[in-house]
N, C-alpha and C positions, 0 to 999 in steps of 0.2 A: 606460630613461628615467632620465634626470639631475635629479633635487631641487635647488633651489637654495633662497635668502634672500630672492628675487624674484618678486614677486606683482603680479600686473595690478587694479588697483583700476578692476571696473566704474564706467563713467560712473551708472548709475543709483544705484549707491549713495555716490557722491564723498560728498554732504550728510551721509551719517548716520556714514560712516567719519572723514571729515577736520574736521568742523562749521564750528564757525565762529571770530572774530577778531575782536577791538577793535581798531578803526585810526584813527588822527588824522591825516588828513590835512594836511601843512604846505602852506604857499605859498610865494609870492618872499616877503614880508615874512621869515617866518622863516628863510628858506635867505639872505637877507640879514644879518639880525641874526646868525645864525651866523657866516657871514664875516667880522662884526665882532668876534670873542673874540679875545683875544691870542694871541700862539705862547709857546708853551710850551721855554723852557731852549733857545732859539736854533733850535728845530724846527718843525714844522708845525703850524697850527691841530691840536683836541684832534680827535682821531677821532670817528666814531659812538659807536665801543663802548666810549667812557669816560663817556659819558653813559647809555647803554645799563646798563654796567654800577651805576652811582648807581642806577638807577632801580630795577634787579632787585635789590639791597639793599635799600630801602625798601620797597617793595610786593613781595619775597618771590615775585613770579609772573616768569614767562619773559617780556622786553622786547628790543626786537628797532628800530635806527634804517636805513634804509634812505634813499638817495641818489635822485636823478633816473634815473641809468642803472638802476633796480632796479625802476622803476615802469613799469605798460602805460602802452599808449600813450594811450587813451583817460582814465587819471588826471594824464599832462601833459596833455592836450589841457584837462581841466577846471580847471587853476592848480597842481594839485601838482608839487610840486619837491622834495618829502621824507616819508619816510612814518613815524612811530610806531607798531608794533603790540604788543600786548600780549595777554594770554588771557583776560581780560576786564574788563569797565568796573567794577569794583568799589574798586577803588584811586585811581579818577580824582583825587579833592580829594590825597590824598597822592600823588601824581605831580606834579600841579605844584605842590607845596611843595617837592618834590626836585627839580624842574629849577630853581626858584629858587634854591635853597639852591648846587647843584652850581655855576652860573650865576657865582654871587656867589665862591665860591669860585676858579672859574677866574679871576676879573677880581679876583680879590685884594680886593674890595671897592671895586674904583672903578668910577666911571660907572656904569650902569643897567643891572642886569638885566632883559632885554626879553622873553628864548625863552618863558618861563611865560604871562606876559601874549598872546602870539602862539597861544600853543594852543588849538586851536578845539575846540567839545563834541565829545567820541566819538563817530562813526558808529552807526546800529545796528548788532546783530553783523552781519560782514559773510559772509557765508556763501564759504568758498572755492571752490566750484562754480562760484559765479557769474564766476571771472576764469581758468577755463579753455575755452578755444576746440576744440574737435574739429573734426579735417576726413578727409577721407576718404583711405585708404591712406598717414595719415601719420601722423607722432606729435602732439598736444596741445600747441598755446602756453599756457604760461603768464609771467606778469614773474617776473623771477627771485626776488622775496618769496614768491614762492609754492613756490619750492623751498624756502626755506629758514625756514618756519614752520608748512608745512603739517604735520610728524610728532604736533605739540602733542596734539591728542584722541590721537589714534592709540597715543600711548604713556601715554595717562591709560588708555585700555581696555584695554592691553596688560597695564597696575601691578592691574589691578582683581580679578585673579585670580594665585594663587601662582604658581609655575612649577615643574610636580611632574619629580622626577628618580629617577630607578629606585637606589635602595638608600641615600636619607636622606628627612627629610620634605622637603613643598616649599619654597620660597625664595620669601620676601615681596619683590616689586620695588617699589623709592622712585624717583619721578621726580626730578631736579635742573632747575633752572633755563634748563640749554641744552637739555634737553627729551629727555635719557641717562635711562637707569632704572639704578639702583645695586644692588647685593648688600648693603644696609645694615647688616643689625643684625647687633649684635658675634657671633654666634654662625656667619655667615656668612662674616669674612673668612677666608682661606687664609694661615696664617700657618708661619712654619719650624719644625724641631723645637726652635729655642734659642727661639724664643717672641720674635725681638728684629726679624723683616719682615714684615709684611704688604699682601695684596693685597686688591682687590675687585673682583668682575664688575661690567661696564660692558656694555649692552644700546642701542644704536642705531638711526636708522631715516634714510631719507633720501628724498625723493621726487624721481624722477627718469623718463625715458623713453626708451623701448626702440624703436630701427630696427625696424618693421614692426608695430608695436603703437599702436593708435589713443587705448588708455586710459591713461591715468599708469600708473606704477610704484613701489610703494615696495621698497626697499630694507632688510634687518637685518642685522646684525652686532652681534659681543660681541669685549670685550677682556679682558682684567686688566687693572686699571688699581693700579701700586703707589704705598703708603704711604709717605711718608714722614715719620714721627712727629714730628720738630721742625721738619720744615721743608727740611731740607736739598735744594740740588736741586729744590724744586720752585717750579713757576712759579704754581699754582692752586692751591688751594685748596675741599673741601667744609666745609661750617656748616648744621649740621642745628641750626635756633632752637626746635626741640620745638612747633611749632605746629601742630596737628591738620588737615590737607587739604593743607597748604601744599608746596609744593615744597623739595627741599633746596638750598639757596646754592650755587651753583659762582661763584666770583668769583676774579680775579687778585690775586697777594702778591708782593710784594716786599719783598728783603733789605738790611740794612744793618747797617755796622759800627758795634757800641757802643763808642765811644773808651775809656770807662772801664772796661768787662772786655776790649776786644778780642775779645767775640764778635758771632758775627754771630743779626741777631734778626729775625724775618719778622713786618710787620704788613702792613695794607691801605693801598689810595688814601686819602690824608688825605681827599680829597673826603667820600669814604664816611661818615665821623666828622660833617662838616659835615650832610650829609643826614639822617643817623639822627636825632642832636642839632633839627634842623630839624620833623621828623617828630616828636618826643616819641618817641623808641622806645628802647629800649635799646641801649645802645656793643655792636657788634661788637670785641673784641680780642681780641689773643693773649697769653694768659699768659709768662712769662717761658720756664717748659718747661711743655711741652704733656704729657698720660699717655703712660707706657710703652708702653701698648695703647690706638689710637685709638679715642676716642671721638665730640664732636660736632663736633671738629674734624676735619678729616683733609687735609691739603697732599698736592696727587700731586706724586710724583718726576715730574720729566722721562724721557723714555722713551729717553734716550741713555744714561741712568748704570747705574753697577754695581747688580744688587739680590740679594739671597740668594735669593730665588725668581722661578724661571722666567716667562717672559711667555706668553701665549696659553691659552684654556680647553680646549682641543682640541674635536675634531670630535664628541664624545660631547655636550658639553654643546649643541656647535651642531644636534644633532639634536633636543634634547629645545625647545629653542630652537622651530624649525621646529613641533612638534607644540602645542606652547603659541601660538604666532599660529593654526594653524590651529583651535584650542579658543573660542579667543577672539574673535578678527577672520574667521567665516568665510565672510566676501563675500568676502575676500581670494581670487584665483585665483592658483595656483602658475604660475608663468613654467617649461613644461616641455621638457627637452629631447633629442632622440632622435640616438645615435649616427649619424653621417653615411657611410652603407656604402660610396662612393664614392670616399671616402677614407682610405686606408689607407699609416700609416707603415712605413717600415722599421725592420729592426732599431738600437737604437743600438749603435753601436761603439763604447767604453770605452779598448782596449787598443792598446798601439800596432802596428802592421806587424810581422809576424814578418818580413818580408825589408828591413826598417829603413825610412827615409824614401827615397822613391824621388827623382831629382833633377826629377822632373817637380815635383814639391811647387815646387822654389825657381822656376819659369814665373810664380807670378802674384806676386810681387814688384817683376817689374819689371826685375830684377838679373840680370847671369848668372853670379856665382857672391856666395854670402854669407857673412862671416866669425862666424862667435859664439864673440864673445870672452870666458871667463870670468875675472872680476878678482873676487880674494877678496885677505880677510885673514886667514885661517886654516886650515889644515890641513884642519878638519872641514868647514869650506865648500866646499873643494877637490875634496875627496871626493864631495861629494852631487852638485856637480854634473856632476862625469864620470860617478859612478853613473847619474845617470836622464840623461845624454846617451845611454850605452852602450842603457840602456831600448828609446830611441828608435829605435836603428840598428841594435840584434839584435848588435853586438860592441865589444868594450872600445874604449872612446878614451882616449887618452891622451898629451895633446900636452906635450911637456916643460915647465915654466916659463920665460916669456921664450923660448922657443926657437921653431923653424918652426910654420907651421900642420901641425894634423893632417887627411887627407881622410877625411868621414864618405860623400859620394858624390860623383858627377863635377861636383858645384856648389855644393856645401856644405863647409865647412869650420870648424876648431876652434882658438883659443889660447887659453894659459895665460897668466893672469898677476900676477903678488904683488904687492899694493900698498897693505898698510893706511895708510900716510898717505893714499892719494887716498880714499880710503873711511870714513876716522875722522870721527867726527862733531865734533871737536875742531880738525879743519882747517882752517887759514885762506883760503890762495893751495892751490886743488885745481887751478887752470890750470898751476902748475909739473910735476906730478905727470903732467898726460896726458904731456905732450913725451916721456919717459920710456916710456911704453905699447911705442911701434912699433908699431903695428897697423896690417893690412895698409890698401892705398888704392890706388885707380886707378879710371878710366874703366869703369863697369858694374860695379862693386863695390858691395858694403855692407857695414858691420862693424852687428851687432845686440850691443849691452852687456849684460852678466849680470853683477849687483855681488853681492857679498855684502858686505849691512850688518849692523850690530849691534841687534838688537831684543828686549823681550820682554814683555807686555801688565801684567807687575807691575811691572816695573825703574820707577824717577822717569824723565819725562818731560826726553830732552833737550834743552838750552836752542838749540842750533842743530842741526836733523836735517839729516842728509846727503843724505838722500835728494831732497827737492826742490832743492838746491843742484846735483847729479850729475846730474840727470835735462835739468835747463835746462840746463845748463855740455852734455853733449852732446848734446843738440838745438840749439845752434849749431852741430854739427859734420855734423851730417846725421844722426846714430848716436841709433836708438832704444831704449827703458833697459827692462830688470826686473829688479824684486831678490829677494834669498833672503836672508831674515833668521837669524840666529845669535841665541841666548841669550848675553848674555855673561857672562864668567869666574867673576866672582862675580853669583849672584843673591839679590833681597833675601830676610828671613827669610819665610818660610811660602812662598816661592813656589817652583814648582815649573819642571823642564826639559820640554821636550818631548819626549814618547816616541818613539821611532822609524816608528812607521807614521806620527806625525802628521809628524813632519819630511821622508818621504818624501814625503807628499802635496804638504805645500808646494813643495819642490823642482820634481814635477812640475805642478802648476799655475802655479809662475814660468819654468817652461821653456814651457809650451804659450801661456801668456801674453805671452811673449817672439818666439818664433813667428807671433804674431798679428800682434804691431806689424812686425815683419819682411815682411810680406805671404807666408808662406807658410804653403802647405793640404797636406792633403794627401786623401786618394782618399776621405775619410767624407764631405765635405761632396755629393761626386757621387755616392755613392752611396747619399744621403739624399733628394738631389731627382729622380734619374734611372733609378737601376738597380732594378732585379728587375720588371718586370713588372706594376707595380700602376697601378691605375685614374688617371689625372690626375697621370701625372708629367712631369717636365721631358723636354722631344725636343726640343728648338731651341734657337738660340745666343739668352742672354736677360740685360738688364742690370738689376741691382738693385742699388736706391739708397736707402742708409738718411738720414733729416734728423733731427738732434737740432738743439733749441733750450732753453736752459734760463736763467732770471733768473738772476746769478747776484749774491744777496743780500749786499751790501761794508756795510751800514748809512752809506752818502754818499749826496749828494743825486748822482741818475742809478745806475738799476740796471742793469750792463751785461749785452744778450742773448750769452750762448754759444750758437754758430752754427755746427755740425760736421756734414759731408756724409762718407759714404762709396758708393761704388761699386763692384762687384763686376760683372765682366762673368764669364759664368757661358759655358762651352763644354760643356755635358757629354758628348762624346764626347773630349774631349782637356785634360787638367788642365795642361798647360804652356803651353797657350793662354788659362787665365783669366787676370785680370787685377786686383787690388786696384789700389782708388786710391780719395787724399784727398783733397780740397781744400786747399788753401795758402791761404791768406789774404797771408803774405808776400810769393809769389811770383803771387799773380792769378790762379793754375795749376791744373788737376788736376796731381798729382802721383805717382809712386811711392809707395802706402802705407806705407813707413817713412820715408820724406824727410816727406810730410804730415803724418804724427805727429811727429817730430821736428821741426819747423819749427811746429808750434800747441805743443807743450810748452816750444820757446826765447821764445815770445811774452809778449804778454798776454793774460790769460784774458778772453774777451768784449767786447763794444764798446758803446757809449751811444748808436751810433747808429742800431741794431736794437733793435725793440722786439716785444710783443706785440699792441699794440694800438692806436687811433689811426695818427698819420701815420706811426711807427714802422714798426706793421706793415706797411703800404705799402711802403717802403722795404726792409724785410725779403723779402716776396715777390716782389720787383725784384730782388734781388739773387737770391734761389733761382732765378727763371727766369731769368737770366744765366748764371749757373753749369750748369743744366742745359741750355741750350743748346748751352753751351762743351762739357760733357761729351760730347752724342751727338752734334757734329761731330767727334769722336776717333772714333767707333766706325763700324763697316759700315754702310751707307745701309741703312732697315729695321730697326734691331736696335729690337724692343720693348724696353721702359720698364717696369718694376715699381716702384714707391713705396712706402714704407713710412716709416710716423708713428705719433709714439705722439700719442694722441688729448688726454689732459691737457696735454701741452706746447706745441702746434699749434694747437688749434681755434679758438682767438680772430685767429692771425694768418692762418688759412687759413677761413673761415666755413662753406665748402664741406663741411666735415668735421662739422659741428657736427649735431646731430641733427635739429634744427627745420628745416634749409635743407638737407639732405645731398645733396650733388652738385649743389646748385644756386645757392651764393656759388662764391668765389674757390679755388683748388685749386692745388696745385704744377702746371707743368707745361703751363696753360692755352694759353699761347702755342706749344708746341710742338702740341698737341693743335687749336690752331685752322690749326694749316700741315701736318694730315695725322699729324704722327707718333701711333707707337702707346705711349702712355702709361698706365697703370695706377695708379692710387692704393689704396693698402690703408690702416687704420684701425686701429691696435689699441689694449686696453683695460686694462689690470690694477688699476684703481681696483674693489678689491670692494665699496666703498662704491657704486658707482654699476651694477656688473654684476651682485651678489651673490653670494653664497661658495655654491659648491657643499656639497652637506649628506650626501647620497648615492644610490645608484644602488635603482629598484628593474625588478627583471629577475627572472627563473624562475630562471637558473641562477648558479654564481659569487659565490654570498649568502654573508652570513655565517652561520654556527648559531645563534649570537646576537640573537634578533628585535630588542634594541636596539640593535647594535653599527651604526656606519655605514656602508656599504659605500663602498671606497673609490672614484674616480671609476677607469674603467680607460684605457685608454693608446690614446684613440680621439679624434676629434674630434666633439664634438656640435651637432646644426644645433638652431636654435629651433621649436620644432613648430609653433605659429601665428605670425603675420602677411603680411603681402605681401611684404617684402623679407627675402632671408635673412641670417641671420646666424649667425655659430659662435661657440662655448664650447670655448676648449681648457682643459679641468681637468685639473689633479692633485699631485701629491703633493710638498712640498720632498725635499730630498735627506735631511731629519733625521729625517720620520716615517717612510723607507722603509726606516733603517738598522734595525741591532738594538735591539730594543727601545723605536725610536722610536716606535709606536701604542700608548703609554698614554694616550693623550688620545681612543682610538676605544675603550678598555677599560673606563677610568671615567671622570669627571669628578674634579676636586682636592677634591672634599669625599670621594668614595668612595674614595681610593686603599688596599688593606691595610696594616696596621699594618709590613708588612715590605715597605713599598716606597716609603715616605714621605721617602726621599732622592731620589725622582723631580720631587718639587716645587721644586728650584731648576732641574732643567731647561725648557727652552722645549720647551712644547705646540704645534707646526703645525697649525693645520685646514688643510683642502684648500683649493684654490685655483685661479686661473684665469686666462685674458685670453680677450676678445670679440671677435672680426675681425670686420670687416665691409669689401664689396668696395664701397667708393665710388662706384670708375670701373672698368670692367673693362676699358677698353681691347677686344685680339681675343682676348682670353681668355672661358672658360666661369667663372662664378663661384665654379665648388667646384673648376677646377684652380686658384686663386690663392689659397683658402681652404688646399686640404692645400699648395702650396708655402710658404703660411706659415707652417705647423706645421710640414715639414716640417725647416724651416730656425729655428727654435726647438729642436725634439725634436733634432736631432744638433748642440750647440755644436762650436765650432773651437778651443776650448781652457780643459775643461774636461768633465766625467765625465756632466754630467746636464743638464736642458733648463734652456733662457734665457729669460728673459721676453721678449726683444725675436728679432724674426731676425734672421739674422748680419750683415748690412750695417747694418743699428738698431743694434744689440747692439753694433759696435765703435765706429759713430760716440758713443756714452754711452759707451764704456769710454773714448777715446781723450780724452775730456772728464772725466772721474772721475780719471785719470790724473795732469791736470796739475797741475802746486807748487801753484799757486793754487787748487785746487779749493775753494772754499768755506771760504777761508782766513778772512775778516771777517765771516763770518756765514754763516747757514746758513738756506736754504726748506725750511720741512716739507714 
């Protein structure tokens, strides 16, 4: 059986686990009066959460504004058009002196602030029980408010008892504002041996619902969350006001240059100043420097930047975790899950072909024969990459500079070629530079690019990189790109070169990577879904089709949807018969997957005219049944459809997908499926927030000796034990806990680690891990062969040593999209 962070919260006890909520219902007067605020510095009216957050400044408790689309239906139906909740009515008079105050500030002081006066008396508590609906063999409605403030009691019962840990005492939890429990007092952060970073545990909870489960679901998870002492880098901020019951401040900060030192100094929302000041309460501010070691301040760093200690608590503390809800909360029921005997993976294959790439590999390209062309700028890059070419092939390659290709099989082939101008990051006109190339061309050709650039994660950042220049410059040409980075010549002080095993690896992950975008496989991927003998594997010729959709965040008015399809026609008796392919957006086309890659890398990243939701999404799904249309009039009359989505980026523009309505809105494919064909929709999940994190196994055999140690999840697929519809849990391990010595985080927790092993704490701690399938639509499929072809098309990547989150036709349509110049060049979505 598989432990997870997920617990089925009986209906009979929702009242006593979830309680209850202050709510102020607004109406159109005030959802009007809003409309009337100014825009803000040429931008949009001020959001919810800038009011929100005024308000959790002054009344010190969790405040939470909520829109029309976030209310049931039955509180539009009674005039609400906006909702205020809070954790309860004891702040009432100082809440609307703070939307006054806030009010008057946004409007600069002109005209009338209205929203305070519009606030009607607080409901009695409103109990959260009463706005979830149960119905039979399905999951629980509730408005989405109700996800996203029901953890509140939950994590006050949670803080109300220590959290004991096997070899310190236990650990006092403080709730924050967004309704997180913190590792507070100073004697609890994780700090480095130089005494100059520190972190804190972060304890969360989420309420959500599980395919075949009638009752809600809460969800837990911990993080570290690091310090950052003055400020730097960080977007938020905690402010513990030393007030006896009260929650601690999590509020946003922002940075600005002092003209007169030229440093930069982090204070809060002026609003905020207005409020307090408004309220009689004393100024929130930041002192000029904040202490060495934090105290009732504490800014988190952004979880992008550099930190001297490692992220993640490991899977030790996530156990003790698990035993402290079930101490505490124990109506809670564990969400259990049992190995699925049915299915059963193959071995993964790591290593390449002792008899090299056979030329069947180059079949599902597209191509009949393919050129990889290696273009460096030095000697050493030269090297690495005929080294792990030869890897690949079982004998030395070695094609001259500039001179013929070399043959690695009867469809594959190799050139050399030198050209640090085309590759220097200092280059201006790189279109001079191909002419120069000669690389091979003709009808059923490809040439696949292998650059060697200049890189090294300490070097200053260069001010024009090569890299997205080279990559777009040949995806006009049809020629799809990977690079292999070099340290260059000098590196700055204290930094260091890359060792040889790591420089090896890279190598071969930009060569397997390279390969990918080329559309060629080779024999692991068939004999992952098809060979040995096991229960629910592939015997029929079957097409699989990965949909990536992703915002991609420019900060301009219009967020344009990135839209990337791939397709994999799978033959498993004959691999020079499959078939990679893209969609072309340029070309209107499925396409040869290296032309389709190459042709979305020369483009523009995404379009404004796809969206997630609204008429967007319409237009979106119009467009996916078009395309798959066009796709399986390419293919043999009858060739089954498999789908696959990843659940976060879809569900809104596909509804079908979504848990409340599964399989019964809108779904890829609908239109093929109403004319007969056989379509398959799969569902997958990797938001541990919403599935929860596996914790450990408990079984007779295969244990640890250690009754605390977690057992690790093993190399199986696990079905849900209760509901009516099934669903899988594929868990397990990153690639970092399984290396040497990566299970310190199953050994101790960061408060325990021994005195001689205390350089472990800048490393990252992994806990285990996971994603959720669930079979939508099954199409003529059984629903645990499309469970284990999911996994097993996870469990063997196509280019790369260990499993992928996504399956392989998912997995490149995101990679082919991660790829491009533009990826999230003006902004970035969490």
């Amino acid at each position: 059986m598989l432990i997870t962070l997920a617990y089925r919260v009986p209906r009979q006890d929702l009242d006593a686990l979830l309680g209850t909520v202050t709510a102020y219902p607004l109406t159109e007067e005030f959802e009007a009066a809003w409309e009337s605020l100014p825009k803000r510095e040429g931008q949009r009216r001020p959001r919810y959460s800038a009011l929100a957050t005024g308000l959790v400044a002054a009344t010190g408790r969790p405040v939470k504004l909520f829109g029309e689309h976030d209310l049931a239906e039955e509180e539009r139906h009674t005039g609400s058009r906006m909702l205020l909740l809070t954790s309860d009515s004891a702040f009432d008079h100082r809440l609307r002196v703070a939307v006054r105050a806030w009010e008057k500030y946004i409007r600069d002081g002109k005209g009338t602030a209205d929203l305070a006066g519009l606030l009607p008396d607080p409901e009695q508590d409103r109990p959260f029980a009463d706005f979830v609906t149960f119905r039979t063999a399905e999951v629980p409605v509730m408005p989405n408010w109700v996800f996203r403030t029901a953890e509140w009691q939950v994590m006050r019962r949670l803080a109300a008892a220590p959290l004991r840990l096997d070899g310190r005492p236990p650990v006092v939890l403080s709730m924050d504002t967004d309704g997180a429990l913190l590792a507070w007092d100073p004697g609890d952060l994780i700090v480095n041996r130089a005494g100059t970073a520190f972190s804190l545990h972060k304890v969360t909870a989420r309420l959500t619902t599980r395919v075949g489960i009638e009752d809600p679901v809460l969800c837990f998870d911990a993080h570290l969350s690091r310090i950052s002492p003055q400020g730097d880098w960080a977007k938020n901020v905690w402010i513990d006001r030393d007030e006896k019951g009260a929650p601690i401040l999590r509020l946003p900060i922002r940075r600005r240059l002092d003209k007169e030192t030229e440093e930069w100094r982090s204070h809060l929302d002026p609003a905020i100043a207005k409020i307090l000041e408004a309220c009689q309460l004393s100024a929130l501010e930041f002192p000029d420097r904040l202490p060495d070691v934090p105290g009732a301040i504490r800014p988190q760093m952004a979880s992008s930047r550099f930190h001297a200690l490692g992220s993640g608590p490991g899977p030790r503390f996530m156990m003790r975790l698990h035993e402290h809800i079930m101490r505490t909360l124990p109506a809670l029921v564990p969400l259990s899950y049992e190995a699925d005997k049915r299915i059963r993976l193959a071995p993964r294959v790591t290593k390449y072909a002792t008899d090299g790439l056979p030329p069947a590999a180059v079949g599902p390209s597209g191509f009949e024969r393919v050129t990889l062309a290696c273009l460096y700028g030095t000697p050493g890059g030269r090297e690495r990459m005929l080294a792990e070419l030869a890897q690949m092939t079982g004998r030395p390659v070695n094609p001259e500079p500039g001179g013929p290709a070399t043959s690695v099989n009867a469809r594959l082939d190799v050139v050399a070629r030198y050209c640090p101008g085309l590759l220097g990051h200092d280059t201006v006109n790189r279109a001079a530079f191909l002419k120069s190339l000669d690389l091979p061309s003709g009808k059923g050709n490809l040439v696949a690019a292998w650059l060697e650039t200049e890189y090294h994660p300490d070097a200053p950042r260069v001010e024009l990189d090569a890299k997205p220049h080279l990559r777009r410059l040949l995806g006009h040409l049809g020629t799809p790109t990977q690079f292999l980075a070099t340290e260059p010549a000098v590196l700055p002080l204290k930094a260091t070169a890359p060792n040889p095993e790591t420089k090896k690896h890279s190598a071969r992950a930009a060569l397997r990577d390279l390969l990918r975008a080329a559309g060629i496989l080779d024999n692991r991927l068939l004999e992952a879904v098809a060979a040995g003998g096991r229960p629910n594997t592939l015997t029929r010729k079957v097409l699989l089709v990965g949909i990536h959709a992703r915002r991609q965040q420019t900060g301009e008015e219009g967020t344009p949807l990135v839209l990337t399809m791939v397709a994999l026609y799978i033959d498993p008796d004959d691999l020079a018969n499959c078939r990679m392919l893209v969609y072309s957006d340029c070309r209107k086309a499925w396409a040869p997957g290296a032309r389709g890659v190459a042709d979305f890398h020369a483009g523009a990243i995404g379009t404004t005219r796809f969206g997630r939701t609204g008429e967007k999404a319409k237009l979106t799904r119009a467009e996916v049944e078009t395309r798959l249309a066009d796709l399986l009039a390419l293919q043999p009359t009858g060739t089954p459809t498999v789908v696959f989505l990843d659940t976060l980026e879809t569900r809104t523009i596909w509804p079908g997908l979504q848990n409340v309505q599964l399989g019964k809105g809108p779904l890829p494919g609908d239109t093929l499926r109403d004319q007969g064909a056989d379509v398959a929709i799969i569902r997958l999940n990797t938001d541990i927030s919403e599935i929860g994190r596996p914790v450990t196994r408990r079984e007779k055999a295969n244990m640890p000796s250690d009754p605390n140690k977690p057992a690790a999840p093993e190399r199986k697929v696990y079905r849900l034990a209760e509901g009516d519809r099934p669903s899988w849990l594929f868990a397990g391990r990153s690639a970092s806990i399984k290396a040497k010595g990566g299970d310190r985080g199953a050994l101790y927790t960061r408060w325990t680690l021994p005195a001689g092993l205390t350089s472990q704490l800048a490393v990252p701690w992994h806990s285990y891990t996971g994603k959720e399938i669930v079979v939508v639509s099954p199409g003529s499929w059984a629903p645990e062969q499309l469970a284990s072809l999911t996994a097993s098309l996870c469990e063997q990547a196509i280019s790369w040593d260990d499993r992928t989150q996504m399956p392989v036709p998912l997995h490149i349509a995101t990679a082919i999209d991660e790829d491009h110049p533009d990826y999230r060049v003006s902004g970035e979505e969490p």
